[in-house]
C-alpha positions in Angstrom: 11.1 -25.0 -25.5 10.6 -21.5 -25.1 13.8 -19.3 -24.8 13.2 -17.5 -21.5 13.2 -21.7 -20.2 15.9 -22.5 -21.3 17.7 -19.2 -19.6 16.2 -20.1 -16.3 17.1 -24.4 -17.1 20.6 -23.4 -17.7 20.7 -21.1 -14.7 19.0 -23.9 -12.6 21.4 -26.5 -13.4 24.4 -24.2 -13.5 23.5 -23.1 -9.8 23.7 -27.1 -8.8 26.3 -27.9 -10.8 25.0 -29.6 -13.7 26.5 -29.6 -17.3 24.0 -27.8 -19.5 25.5 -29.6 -22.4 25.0 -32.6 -20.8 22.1 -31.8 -19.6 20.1 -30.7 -22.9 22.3 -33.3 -25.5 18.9 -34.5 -26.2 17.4 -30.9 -27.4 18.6 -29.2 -30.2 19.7 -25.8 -29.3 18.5 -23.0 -30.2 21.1 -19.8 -31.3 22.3 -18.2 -28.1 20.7 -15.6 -26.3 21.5 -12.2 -26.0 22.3 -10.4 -22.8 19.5 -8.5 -23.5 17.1 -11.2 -23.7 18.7 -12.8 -20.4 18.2 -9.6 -18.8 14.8 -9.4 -20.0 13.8 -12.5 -19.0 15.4 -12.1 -15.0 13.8 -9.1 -14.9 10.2 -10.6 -15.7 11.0 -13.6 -12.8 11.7 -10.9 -10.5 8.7 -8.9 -11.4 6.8 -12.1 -10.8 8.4 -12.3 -7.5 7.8 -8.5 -6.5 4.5 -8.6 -7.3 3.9 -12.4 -5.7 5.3 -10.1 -2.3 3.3 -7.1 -3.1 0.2 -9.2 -3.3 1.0 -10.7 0.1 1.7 -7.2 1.7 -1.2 -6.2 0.7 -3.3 -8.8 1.7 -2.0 -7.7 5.3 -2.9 -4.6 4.9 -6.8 -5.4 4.2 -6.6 -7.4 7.0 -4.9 -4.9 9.9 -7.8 -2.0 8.2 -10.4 -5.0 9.0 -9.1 -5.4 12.3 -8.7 -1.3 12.6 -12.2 -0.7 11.2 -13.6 -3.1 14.2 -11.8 -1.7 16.7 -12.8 2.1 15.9 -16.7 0.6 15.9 -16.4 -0.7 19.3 -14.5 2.1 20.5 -17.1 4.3 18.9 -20.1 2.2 20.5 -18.9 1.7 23.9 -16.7 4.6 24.7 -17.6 7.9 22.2 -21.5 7.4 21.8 -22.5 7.3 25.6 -20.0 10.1 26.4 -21.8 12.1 24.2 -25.1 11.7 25.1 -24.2 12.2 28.7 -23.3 15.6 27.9 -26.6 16.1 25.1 -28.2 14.7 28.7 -26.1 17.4 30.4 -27.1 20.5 28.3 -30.7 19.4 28.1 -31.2 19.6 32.2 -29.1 22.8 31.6 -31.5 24.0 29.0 -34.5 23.1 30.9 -33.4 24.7 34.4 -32.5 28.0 32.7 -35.8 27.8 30.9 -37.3 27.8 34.2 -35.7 30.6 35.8 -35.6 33.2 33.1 -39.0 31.9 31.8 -40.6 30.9 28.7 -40.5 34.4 26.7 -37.1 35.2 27.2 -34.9 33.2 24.1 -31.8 31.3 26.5 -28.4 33.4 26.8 -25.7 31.4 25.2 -23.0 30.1 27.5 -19.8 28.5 26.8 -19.9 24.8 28.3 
C-alpha cells in the first residue's frame, strides 16, 4: 500500500476507534512515517478538498454571469434600445423643423438637448 494510505487508514480507524495494529496484523508494515510526510500528505487531502470547493464556487459563478448576461440583454432590448431611439426620433423631428425654418443653406446651430 502506498504510504500516504496508510496515514489516512490509520487516521480513519483511529477517528472510530479501531486498533491500527489490529487492524493492519495482516500487512506488513512499512518504517514509520515522518511528521513531514504526514503533514505532506494532509496537506494534499486538503488541497483536494479546497480545490473540490473552488471548483464548485466557481461553477456558481458561471452560472449567476449566465443569469447576469441575460438579464442585461433583456434589459438592453426592452428598456435601453427603444429609449434611445425615441430620442434619435426626437432629434430627427428637431432637425427637420429647424431645417425648415432657417432653411436649406444655412448649416443647423448646435443646441444642447
Amino acid at each position: 500500500m502506498n504510504r500516504s494510505l496508510y496515514v489516512l487508514l490509520i487516521l480513519l480507524l483511529g477517528s472510530l476507534g479501531i486498533s491500527t495494529g489490529a487492524a493492519l496484523a495482516a500487512e506488513p508494515w512499512p518504517a514509520p512515517l515522518s511528521h513531514e510526510e504526514i503533514v505532506s500528505t494532509l496537506h494534499r487531502v486538503q488541497t483536494k478538498d479546497l480545490s473540490e470547493d473552488f471548483e464548485k464556487q466557481l461553477r456558481s459563478l458561471l452560472k449567476d454571469l449566465e443569469k447576469l448576461e441575460k438579464e442585461a440583454k433583456n434589459k438592453m432590448t426592452k428598456e435601453i434600445l427603444p429609449y434611445l431611439r425615441e430620442e434619435i426620433e426626437k432629434i430627427k423631428k428637431w432637425l427637420k423643423e429647424f431645417r425648415l425654418e432657417k432653411g436649406k443653406e444655412d448649416p443647423p446651430e448646435r443646441r444642447r438637448i
